[in-house]
CHARMM-style PDB file with segment names, atoms N, HN, CA, C and O in Angstrom:
ATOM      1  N   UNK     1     -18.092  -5.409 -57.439  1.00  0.00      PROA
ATOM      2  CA  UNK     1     -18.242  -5.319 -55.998  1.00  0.00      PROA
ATOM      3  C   UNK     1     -19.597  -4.678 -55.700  1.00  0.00      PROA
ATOM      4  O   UNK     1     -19.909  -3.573 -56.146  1.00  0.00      PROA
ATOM      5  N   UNK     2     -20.619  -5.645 -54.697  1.00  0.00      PROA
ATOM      6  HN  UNK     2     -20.366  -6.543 -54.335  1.00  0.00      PROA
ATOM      7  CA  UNK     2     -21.887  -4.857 -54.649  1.00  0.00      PROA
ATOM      8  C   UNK     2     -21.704  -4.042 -53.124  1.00  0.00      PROA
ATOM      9  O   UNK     2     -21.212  -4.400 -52.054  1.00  0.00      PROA
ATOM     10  N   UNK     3     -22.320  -2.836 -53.565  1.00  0.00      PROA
ATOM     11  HN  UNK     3     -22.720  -2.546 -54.434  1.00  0.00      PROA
ATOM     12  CA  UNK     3     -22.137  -2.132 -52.445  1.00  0.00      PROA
ATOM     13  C   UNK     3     -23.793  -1.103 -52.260  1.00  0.00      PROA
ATOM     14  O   UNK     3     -24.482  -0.715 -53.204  1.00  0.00      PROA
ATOM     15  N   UNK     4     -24.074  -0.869 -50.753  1.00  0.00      PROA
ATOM     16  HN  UNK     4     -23.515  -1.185 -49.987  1.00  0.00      PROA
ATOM     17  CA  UNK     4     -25.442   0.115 -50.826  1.00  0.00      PROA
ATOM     18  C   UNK     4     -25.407   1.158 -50.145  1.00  0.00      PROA
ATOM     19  O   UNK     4     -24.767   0.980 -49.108  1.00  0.00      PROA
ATOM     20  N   UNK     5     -25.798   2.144 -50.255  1.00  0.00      PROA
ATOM     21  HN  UNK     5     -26.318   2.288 -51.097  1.00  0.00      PROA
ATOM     22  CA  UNK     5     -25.998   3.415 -49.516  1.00  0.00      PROA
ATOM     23  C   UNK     5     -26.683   3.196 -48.072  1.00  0.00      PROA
ATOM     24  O   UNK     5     -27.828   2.744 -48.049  1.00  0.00      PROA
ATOM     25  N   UNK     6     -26.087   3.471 -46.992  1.00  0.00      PROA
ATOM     26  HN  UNK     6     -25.157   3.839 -47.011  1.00  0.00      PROA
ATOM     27  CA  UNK     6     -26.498   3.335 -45.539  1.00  0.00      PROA
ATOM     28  C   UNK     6     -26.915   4.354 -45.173  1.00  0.00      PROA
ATOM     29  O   UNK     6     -26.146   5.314 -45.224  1.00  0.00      PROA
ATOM     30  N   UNK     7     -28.506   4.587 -44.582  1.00  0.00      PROA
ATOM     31  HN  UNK     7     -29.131   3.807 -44.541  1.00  0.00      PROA
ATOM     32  CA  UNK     7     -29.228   5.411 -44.453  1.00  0.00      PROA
ATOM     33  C   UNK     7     -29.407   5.669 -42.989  1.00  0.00      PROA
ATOM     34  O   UNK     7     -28.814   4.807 -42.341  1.00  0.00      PROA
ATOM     35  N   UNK     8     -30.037   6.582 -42.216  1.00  0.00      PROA
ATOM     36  HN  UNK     8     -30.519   7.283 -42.743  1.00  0.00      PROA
ATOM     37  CA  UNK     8     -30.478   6.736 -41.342  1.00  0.00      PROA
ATOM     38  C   UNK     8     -32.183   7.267 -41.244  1.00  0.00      PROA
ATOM     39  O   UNK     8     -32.514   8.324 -41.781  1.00  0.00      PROA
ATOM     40  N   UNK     9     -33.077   6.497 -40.583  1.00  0.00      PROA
ATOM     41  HN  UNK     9     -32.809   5.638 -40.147  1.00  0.00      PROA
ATOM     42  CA  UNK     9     -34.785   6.681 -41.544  1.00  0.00      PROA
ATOM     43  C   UNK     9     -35.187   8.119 -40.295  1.00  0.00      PROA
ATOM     44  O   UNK     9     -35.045   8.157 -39.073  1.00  0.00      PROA
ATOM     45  N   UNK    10     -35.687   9.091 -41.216  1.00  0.00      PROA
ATOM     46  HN  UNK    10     -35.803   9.059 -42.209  1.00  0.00      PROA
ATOM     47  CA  UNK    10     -35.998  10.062 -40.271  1.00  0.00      PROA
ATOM     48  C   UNK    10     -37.193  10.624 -40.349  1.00  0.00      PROA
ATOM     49  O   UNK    10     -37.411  11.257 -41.382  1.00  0.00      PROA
ATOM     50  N   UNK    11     -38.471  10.546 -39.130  1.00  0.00      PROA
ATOM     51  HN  UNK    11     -38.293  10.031 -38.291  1.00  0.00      PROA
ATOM     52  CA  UNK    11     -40.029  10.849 -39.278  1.00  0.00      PROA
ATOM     53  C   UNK    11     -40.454  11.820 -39.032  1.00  0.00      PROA
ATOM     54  O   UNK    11     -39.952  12.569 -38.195  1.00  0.00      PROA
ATOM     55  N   UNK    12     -41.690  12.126 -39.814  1.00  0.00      PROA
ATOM     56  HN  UNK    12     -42.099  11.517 -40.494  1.00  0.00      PROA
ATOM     57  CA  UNK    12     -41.824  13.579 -39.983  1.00  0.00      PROA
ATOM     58  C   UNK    12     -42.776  13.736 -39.986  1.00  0.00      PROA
ATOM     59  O   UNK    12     -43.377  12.683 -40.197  1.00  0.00      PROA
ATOM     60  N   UNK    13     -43.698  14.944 -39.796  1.00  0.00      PROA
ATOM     61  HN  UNK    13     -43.210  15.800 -39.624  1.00  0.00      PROA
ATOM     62  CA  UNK    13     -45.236  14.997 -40.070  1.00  0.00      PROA
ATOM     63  C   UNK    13     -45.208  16.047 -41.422  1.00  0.00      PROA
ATOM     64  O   UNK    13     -44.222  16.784 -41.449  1.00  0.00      PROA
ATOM     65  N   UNK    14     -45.707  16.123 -41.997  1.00  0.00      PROA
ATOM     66  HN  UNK    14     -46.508  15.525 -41.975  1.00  0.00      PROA
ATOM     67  CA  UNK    14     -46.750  16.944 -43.417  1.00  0.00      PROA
ATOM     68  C   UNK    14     -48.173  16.906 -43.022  1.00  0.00      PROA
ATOM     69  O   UNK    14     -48.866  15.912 -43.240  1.00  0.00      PROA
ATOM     70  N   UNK    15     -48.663  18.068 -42.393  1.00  0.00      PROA
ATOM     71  HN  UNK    15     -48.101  18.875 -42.215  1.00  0.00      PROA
ATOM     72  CA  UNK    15     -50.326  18.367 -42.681  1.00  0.00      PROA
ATOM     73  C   UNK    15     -50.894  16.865 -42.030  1.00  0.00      PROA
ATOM     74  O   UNK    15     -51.681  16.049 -42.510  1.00  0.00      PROA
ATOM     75  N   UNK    16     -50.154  16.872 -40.752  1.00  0.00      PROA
ATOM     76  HN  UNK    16     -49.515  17.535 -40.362  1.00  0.00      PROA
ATOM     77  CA  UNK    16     -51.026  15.460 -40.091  1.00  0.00      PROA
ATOM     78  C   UNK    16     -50.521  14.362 -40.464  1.00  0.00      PROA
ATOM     79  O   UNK    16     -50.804  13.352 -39.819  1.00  0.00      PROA
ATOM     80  N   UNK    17     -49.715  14.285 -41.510  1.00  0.00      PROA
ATOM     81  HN  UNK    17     -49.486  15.105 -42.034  1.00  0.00      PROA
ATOM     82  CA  UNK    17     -49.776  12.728 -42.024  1.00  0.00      PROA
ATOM     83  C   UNK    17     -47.803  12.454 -41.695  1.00  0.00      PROA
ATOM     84  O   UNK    17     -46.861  13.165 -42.042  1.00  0.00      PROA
ATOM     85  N   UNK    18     -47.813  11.368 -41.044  1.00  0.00      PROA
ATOM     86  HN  UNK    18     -48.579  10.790 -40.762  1.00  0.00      PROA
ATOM     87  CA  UNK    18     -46.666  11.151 -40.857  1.00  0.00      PROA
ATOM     88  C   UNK    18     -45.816  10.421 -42.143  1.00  0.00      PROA
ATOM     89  O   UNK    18     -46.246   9.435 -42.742  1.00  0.00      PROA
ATOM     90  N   UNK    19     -44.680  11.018 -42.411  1.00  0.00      PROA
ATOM     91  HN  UNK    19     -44.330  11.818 -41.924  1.00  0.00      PROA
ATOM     92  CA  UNK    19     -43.865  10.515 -43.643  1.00  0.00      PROA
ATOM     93  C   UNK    19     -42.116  10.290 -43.154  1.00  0.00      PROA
ATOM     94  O   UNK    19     -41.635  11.082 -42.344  1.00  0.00      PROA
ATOM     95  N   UNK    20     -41.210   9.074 -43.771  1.00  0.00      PROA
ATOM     96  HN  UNK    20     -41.600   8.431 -44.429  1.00  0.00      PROA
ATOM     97  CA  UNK    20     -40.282   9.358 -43.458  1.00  0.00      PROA
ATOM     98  C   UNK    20     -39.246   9.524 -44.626  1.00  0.00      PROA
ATOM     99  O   UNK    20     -39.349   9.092 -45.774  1.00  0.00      PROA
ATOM    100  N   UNK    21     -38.054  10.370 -43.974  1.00  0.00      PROA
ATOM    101  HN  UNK    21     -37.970  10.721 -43.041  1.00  0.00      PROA
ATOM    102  CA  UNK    21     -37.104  10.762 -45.245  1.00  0.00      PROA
ATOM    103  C   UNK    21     -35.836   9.679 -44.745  1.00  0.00      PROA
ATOM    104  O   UNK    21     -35.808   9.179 -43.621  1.00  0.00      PROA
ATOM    105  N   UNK    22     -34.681   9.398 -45.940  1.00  0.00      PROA
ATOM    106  HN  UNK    22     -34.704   9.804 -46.853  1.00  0.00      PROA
ATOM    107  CA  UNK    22     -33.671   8.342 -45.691  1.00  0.00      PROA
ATOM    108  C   UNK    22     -32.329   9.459 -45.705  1.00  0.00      PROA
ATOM    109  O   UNK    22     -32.085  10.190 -46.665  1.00  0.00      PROA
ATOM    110  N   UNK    23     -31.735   9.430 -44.761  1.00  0.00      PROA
ATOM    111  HN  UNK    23     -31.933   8.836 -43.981  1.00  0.00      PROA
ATOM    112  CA  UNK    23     -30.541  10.201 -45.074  1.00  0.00      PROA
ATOM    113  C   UNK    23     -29.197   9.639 -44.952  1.00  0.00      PROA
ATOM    114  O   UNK    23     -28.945   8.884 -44.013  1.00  0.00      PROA
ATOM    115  N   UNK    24     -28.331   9.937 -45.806  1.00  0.00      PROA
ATOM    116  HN  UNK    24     -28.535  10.551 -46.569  1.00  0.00      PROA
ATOM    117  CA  UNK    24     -27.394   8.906 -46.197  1.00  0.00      PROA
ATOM    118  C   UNK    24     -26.421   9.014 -45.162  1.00  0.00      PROA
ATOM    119  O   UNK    24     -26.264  10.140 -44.689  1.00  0.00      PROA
ATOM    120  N   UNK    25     -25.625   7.928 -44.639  1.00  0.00      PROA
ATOM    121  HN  UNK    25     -25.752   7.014 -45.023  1.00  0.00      PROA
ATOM    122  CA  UNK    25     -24.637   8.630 -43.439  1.00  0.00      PROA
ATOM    123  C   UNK    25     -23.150   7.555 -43.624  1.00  0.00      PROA
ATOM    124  O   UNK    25     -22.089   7.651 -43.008  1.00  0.00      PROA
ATOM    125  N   UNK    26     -23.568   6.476 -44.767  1.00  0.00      PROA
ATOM    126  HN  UNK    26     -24.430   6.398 -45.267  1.00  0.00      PROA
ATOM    127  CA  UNK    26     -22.521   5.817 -45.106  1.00  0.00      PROA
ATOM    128  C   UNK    26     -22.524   5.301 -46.512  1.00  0.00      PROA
ATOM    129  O   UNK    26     -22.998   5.734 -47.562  1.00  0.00      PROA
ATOM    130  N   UNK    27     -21.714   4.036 -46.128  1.00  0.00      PROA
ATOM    131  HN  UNK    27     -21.329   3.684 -45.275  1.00  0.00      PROA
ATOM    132  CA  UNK    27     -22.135   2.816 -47.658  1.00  0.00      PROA
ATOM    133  C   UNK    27     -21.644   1.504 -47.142  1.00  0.00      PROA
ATOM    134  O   UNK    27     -20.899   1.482 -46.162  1.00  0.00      PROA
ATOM    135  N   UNK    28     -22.073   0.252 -47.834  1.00  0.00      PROA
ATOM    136  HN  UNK    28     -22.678   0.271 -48.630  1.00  0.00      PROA
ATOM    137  CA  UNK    28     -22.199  -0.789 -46.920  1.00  0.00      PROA
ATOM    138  C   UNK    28     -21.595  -1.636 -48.639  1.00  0.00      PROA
ATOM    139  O   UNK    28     -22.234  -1.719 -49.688  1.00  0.00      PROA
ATOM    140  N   UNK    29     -20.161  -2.148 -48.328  1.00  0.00      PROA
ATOM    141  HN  UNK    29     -19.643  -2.081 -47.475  1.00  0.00      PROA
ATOM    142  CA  UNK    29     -19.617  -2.933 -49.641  1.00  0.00      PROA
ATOM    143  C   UNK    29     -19.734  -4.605 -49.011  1.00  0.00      PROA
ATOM    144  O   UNK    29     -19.996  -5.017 -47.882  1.00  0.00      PROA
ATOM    145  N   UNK    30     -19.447  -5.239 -50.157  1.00  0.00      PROA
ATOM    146  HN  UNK    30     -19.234  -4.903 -51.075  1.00  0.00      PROA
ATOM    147  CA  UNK    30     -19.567  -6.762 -50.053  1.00  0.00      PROA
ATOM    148  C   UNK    30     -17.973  -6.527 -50.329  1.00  0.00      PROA
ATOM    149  O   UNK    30     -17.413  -5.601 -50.915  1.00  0.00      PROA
ATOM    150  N   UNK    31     -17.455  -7.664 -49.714  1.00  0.00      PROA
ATOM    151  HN  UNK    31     -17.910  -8.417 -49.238  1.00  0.00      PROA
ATOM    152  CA  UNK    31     -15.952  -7.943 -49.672  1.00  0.00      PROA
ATOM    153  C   UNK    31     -16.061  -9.491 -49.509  1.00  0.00      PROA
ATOM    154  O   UNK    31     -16.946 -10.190 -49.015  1.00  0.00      PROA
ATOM    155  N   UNK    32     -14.735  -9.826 -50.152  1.00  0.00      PROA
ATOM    156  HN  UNK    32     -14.015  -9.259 -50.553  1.00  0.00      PROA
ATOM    157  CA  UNK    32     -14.372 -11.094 -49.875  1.00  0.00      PROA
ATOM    158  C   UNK    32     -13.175 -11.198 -49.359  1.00  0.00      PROA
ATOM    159  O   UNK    32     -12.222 -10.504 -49.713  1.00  0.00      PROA
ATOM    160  N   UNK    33     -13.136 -12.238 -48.321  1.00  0.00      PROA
ATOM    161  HN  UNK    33     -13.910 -12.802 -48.034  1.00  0.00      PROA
ATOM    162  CA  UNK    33     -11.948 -12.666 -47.481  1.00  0.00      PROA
ATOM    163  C   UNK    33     -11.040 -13.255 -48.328  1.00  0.00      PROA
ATOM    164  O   UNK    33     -11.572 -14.079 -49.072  1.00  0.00      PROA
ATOM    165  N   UNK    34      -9.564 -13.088 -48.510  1.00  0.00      PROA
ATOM    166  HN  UNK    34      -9.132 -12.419 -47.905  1.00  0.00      PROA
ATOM    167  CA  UNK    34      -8.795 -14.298 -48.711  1.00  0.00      PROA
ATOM    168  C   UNK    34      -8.743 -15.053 -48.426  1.00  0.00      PROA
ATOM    169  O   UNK    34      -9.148 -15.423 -47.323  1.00  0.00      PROA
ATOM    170  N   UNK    35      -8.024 -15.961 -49.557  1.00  0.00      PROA
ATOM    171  HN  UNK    35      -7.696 -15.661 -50.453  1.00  0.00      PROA
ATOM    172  CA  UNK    35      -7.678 -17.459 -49.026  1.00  0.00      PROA
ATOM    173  C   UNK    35      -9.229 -18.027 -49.076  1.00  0.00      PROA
ATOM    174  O   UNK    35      -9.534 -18.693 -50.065  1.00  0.00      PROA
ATOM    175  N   UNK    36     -10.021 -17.842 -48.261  1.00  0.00      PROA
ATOM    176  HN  UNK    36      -9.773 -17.301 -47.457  1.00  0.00      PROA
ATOM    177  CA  UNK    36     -11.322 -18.493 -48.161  1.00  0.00      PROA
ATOM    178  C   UNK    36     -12.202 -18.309 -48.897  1.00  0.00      PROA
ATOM    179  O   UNK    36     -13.206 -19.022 -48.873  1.00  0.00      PROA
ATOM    180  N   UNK    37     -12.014 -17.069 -49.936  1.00  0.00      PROA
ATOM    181  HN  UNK    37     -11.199 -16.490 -49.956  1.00  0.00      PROA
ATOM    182  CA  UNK    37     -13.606 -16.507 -50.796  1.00  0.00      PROA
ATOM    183  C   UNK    37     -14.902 -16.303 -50.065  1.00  0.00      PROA
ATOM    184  O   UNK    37     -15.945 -16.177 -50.707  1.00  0.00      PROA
ATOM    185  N   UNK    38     -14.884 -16.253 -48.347  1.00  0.00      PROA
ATOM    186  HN  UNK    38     -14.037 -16.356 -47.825  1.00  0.00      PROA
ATOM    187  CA  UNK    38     -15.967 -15.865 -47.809  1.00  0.00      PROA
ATOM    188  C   UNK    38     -16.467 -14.628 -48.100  1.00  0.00      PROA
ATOM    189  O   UNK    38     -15.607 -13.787 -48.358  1.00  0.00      PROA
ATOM    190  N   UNK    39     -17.589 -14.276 -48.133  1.00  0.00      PROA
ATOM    191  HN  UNK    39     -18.288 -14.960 -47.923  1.00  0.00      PROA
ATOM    192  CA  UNK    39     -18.233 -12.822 -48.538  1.00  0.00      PROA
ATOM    193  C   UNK    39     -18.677 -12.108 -46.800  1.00  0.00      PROA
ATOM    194  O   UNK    39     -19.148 -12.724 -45.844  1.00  0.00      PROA
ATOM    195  N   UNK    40     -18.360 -10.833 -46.888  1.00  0.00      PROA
ATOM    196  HN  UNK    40     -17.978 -10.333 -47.664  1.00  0.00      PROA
ATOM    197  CA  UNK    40     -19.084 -10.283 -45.538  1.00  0.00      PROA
ATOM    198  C   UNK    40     -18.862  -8.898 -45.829  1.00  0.00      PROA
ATOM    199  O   UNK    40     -18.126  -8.509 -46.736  1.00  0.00      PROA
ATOM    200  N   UNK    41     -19.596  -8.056 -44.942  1.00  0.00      PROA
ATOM    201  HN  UNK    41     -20.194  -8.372 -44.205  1.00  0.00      PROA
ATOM    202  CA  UNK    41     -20.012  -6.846 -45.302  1.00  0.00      PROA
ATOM    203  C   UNK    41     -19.261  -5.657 -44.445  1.00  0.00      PROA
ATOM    204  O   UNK    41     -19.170  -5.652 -43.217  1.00  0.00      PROA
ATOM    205  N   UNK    42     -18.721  -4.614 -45.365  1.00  0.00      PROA
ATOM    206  HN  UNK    42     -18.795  -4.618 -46.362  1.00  0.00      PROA
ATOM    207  CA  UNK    42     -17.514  -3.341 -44.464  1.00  0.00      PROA
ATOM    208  C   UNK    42     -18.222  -2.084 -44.502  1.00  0.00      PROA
ATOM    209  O   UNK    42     -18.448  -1.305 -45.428  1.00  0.00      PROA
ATOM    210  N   UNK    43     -18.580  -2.068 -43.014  1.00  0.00      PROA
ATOM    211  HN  UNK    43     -18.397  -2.701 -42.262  1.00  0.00      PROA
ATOM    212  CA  UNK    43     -19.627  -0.748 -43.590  1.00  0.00      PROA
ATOM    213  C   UNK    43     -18.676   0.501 -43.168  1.00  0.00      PROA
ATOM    214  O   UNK    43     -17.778   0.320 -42.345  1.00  0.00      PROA
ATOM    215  N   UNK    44     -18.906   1.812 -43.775  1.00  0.00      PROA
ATOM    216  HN  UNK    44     -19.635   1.959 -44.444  1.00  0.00      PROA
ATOM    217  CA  UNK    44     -18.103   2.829 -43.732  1.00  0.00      PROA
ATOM    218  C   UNK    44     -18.882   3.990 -43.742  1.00  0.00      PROA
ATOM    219  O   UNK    44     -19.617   4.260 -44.692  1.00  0.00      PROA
ATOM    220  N   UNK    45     -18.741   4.897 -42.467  1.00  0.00      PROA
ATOM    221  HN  UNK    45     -18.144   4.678 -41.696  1.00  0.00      PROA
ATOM    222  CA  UNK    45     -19.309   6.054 -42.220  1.00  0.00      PROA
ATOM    223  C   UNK    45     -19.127   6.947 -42.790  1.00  0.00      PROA
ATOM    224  O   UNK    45     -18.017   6.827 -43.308  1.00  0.00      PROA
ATOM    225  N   UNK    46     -19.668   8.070 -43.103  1.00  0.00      PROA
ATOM    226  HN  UNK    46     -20.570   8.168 -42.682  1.00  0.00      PROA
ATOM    227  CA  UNK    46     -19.601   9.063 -43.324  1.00  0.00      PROA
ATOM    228  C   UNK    46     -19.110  10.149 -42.336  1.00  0.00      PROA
ATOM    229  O   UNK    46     -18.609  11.202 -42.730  1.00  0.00      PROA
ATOM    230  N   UNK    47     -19.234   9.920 -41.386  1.00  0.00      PROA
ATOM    231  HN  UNK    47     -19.641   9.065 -41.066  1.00  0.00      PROA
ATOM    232  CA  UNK    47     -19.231  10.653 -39.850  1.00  0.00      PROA
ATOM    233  C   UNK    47     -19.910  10.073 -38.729  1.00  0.00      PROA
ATOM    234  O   UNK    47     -20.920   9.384 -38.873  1.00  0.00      PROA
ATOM    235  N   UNK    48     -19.491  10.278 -37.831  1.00  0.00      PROA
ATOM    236  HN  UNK    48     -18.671  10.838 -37.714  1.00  0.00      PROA
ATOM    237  CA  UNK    48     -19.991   9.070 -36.678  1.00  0.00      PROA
ATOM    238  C   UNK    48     -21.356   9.862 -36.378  1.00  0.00      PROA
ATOM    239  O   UNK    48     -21.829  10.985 -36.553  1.00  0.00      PROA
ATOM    240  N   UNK    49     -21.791   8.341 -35.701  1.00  0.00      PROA
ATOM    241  HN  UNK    49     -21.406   7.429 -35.559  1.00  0.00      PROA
ATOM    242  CA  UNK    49     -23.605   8.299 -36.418  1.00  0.00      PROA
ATOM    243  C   UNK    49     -23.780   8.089 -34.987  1.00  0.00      PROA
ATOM    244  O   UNK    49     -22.753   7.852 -34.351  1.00  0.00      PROA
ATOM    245  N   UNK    50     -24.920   8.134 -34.342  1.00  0.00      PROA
ATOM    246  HN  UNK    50     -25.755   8.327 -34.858  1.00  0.00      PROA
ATOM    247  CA  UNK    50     -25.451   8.125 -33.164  1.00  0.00      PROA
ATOM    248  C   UNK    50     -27.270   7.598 -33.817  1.00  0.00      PROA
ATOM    249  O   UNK    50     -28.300   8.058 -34.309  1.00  0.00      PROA
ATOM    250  N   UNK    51     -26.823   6.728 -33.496  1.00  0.00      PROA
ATOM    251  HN  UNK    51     -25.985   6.355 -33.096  1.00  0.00      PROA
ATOM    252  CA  UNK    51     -28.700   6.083 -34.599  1.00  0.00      PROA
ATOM    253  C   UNK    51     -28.613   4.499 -33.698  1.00  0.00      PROA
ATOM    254  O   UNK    51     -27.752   3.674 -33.392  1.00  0.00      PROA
ATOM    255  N   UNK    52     -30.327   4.744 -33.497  1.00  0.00      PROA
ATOM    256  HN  UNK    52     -31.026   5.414 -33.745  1.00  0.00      PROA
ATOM    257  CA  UNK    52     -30.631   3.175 -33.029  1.00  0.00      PROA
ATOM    258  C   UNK    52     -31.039   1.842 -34.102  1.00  0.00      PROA
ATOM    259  O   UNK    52     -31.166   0.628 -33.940  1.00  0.00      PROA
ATOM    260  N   UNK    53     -31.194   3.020 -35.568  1.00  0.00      PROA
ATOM    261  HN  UNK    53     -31.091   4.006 -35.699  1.00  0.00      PROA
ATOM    262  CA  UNK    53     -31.605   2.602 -36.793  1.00  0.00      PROA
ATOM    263  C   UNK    53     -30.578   2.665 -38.024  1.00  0.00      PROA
ATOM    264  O   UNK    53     -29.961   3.718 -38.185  1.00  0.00      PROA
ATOM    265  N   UNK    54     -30.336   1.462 -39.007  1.00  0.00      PROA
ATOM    266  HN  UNK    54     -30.838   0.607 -38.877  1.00  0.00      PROA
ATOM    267  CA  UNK    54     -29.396   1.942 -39.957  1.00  0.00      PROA
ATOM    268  C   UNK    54     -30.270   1.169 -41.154  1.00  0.00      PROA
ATOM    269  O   UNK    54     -30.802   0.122 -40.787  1.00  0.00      PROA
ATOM    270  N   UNK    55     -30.380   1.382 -41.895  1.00  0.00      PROA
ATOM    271  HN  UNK    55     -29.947   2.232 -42.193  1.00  0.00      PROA
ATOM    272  CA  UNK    55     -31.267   1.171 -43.521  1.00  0.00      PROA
ATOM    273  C   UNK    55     -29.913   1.171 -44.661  1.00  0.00      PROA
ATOM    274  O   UNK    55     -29.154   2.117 -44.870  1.00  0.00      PROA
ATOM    275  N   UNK    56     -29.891   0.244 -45.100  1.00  0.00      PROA
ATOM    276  HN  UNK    56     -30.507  -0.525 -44.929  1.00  0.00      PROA
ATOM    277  CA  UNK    56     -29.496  -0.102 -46.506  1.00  0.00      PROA
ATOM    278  C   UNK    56     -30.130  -0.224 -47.529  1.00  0.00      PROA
ATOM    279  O   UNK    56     -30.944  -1.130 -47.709  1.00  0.00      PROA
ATOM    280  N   UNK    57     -29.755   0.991 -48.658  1.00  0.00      PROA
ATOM    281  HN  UNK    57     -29.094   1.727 -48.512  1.00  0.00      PROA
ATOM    282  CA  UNK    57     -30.600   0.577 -50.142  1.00  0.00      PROA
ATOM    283  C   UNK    57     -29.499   0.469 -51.076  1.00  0.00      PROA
ATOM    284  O   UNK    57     -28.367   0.397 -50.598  1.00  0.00      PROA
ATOM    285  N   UNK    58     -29.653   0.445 -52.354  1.00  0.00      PROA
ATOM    286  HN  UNK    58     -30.573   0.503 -52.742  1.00  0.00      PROA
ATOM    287  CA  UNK    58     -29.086  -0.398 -53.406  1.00  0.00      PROA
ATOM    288  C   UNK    58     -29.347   1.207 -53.727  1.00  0.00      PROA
ATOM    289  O   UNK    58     -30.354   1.909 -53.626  1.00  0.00      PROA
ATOM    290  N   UNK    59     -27.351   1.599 -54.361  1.00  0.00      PROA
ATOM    291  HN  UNK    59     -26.534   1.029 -54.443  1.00  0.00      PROA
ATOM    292  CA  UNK    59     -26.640   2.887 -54.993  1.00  0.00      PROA
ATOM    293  C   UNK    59     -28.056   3.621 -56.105  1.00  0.00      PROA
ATOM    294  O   UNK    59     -28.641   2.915 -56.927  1.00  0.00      PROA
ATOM    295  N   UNK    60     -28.318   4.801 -55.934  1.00  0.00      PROA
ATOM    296  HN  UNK    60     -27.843   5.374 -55.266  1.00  0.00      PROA
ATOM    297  CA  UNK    60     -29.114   5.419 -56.150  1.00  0.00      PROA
ATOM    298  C   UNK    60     -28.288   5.810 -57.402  1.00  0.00      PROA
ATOM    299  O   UNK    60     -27.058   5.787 -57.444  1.00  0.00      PROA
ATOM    300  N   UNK    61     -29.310   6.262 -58.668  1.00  0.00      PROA
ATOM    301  HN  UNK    61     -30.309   6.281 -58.634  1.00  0.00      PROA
ATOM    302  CA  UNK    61     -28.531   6.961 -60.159  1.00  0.00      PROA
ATOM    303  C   UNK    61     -28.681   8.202 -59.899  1.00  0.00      PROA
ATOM    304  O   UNK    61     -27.798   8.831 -60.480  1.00  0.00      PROA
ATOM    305  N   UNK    62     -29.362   8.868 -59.313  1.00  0.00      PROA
ATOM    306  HN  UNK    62     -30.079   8.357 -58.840  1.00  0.00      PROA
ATOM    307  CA  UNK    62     -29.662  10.498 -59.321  1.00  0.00      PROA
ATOM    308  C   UNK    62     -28.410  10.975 -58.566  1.00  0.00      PROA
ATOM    309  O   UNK    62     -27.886  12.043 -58.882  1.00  0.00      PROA
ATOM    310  N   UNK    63     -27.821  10.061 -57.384  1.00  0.00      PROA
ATOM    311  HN  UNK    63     -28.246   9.193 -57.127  1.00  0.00      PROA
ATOM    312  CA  UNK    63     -26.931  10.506 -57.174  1.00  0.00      PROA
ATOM    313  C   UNK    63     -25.715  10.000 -56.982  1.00  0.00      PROA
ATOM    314  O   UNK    63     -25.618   8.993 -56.281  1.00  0.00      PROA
ATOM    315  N   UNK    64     -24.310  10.713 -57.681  1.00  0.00      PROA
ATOM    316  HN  UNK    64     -24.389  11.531 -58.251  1.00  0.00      PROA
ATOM    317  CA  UNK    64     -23.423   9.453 -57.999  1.00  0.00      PROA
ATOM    318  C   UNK    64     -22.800   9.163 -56.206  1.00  0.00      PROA
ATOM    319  O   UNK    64     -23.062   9.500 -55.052  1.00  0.00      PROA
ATOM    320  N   UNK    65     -21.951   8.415 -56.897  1.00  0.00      PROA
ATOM    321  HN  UNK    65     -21.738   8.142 -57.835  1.00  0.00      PROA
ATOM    322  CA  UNK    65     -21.436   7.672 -55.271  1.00  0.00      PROA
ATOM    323  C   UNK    65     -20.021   8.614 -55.066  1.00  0.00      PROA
ATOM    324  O   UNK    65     -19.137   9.199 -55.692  1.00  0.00      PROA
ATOM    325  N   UNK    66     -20.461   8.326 -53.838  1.00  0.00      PROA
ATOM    326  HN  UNK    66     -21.180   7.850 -53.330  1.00  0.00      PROA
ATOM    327  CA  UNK    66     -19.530   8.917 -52.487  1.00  0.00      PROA
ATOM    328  C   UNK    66     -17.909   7.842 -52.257  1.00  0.00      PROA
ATOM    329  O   UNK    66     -17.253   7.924 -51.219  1.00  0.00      PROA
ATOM    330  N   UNK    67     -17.627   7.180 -53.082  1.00  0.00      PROA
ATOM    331  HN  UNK    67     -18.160   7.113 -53.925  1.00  0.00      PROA
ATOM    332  CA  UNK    67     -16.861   5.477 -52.520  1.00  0.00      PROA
ATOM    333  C   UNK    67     -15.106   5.982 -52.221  1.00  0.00      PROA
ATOM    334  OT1 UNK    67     -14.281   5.151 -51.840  1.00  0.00      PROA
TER     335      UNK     67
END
């Protein structure tokens, strides 16, 4: 089952230079429907999110999963 860490992208300045950090606020699995084998995606919060932005990356090793 592929699944990714759902981020929220957050901007920042360092010494003038703008940088952004990803902070995790869910995870986003591939599922398949019965009967049909359609694939579609169940995303699952961590805590309700108030974001105009949501970022998906592919499960990080440094840190294990949350599932």
């Amino acid at each position: 089952m592929a699944h990714y860490t759902l981020t929220v992208p957050v901007k920042f300045e360092v010494d003038g230079v703008e940088k952004t950090a990803y902070r995790r606020v869910g995870a986003v699995f591939e599922r398949t429907k019965n009967g049909t084998d359609e694939t579609f995606l169940a995303i699952q919060l961590d805590f309700p999110v108030g974001a105009t932005e949501l970022v998906a990356f592919p499960p990080s090793k440094k840190i294990p999963d949350r599932d």
